[in-house]
C-alpha positions as CSV (number, residue, x, y, z in Angstrom):
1,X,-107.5,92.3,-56.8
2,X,-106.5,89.9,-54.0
3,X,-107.1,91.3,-50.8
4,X,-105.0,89.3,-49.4
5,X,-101.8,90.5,-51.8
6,X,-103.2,94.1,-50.9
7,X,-102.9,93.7,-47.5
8,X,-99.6,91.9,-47.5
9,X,-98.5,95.0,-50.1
10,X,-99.3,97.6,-47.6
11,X,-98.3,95.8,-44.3
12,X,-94.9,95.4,-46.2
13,X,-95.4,99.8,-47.0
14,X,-95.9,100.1,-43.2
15,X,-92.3,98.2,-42.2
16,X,-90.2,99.7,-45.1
17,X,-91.6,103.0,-43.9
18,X,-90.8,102.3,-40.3
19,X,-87.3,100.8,-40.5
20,X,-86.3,102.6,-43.8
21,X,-84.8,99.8,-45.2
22,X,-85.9,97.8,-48.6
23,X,-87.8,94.4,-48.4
24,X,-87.4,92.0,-51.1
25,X,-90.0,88.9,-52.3
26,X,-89.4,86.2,-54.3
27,X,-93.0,86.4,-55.2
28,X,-95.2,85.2,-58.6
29,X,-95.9,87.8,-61.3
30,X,-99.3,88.0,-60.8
31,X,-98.6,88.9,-57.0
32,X,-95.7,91.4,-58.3
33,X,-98.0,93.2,-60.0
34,X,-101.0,93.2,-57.8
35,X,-98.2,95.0,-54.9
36,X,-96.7,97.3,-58.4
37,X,-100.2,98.7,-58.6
38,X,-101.2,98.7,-54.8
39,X,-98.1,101.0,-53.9
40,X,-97.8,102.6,-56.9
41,X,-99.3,105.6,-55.8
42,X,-97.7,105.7,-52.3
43,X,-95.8,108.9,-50.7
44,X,-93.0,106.8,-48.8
45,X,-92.5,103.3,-51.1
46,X,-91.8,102.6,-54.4
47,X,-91.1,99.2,-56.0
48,X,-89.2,97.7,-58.9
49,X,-88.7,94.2,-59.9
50,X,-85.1,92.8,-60.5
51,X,-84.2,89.5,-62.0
52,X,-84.8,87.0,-64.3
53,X,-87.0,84.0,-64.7
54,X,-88.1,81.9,-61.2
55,X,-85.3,84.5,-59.6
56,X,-87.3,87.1,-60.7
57,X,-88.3,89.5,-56.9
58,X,-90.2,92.8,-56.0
59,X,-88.1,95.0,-53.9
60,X,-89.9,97.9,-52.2
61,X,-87.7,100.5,-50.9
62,X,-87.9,103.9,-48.9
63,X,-88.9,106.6,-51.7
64,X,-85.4,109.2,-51.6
């Protein structure tokens, strides 16, 4: 994976945890999915992607 996409990925885990507000990225599939499997297994995020085509985001929100 790209460390780089990981480290973004848990950086943006960190501020959604902290704030407890969702943070949303208008980011390419294969970066979508590298941060889908990165936080997938987390205790306070999880993330969906909502849209279609080059509108197409990640959101990561506070786990209820």
């Amino acid at each position: 994976m790209n460390e780089k996409i990981v480290k973004k990925a848990r950086e943006m885990e960190e501020q959604v945890k902290m704030k407890g507000e969702q943070v949303e990225l208008n980011i390419p599939a294969k970066e979508r999915k590298i941060i889908h499997l990165t936080l997938r297994d987390s205790e306070f995020v999880e993330t969906v992607s909502e849209g279609e085509g080059e509108y197409r985001r990640i959101i990561i929100r506070p786990k209820m």
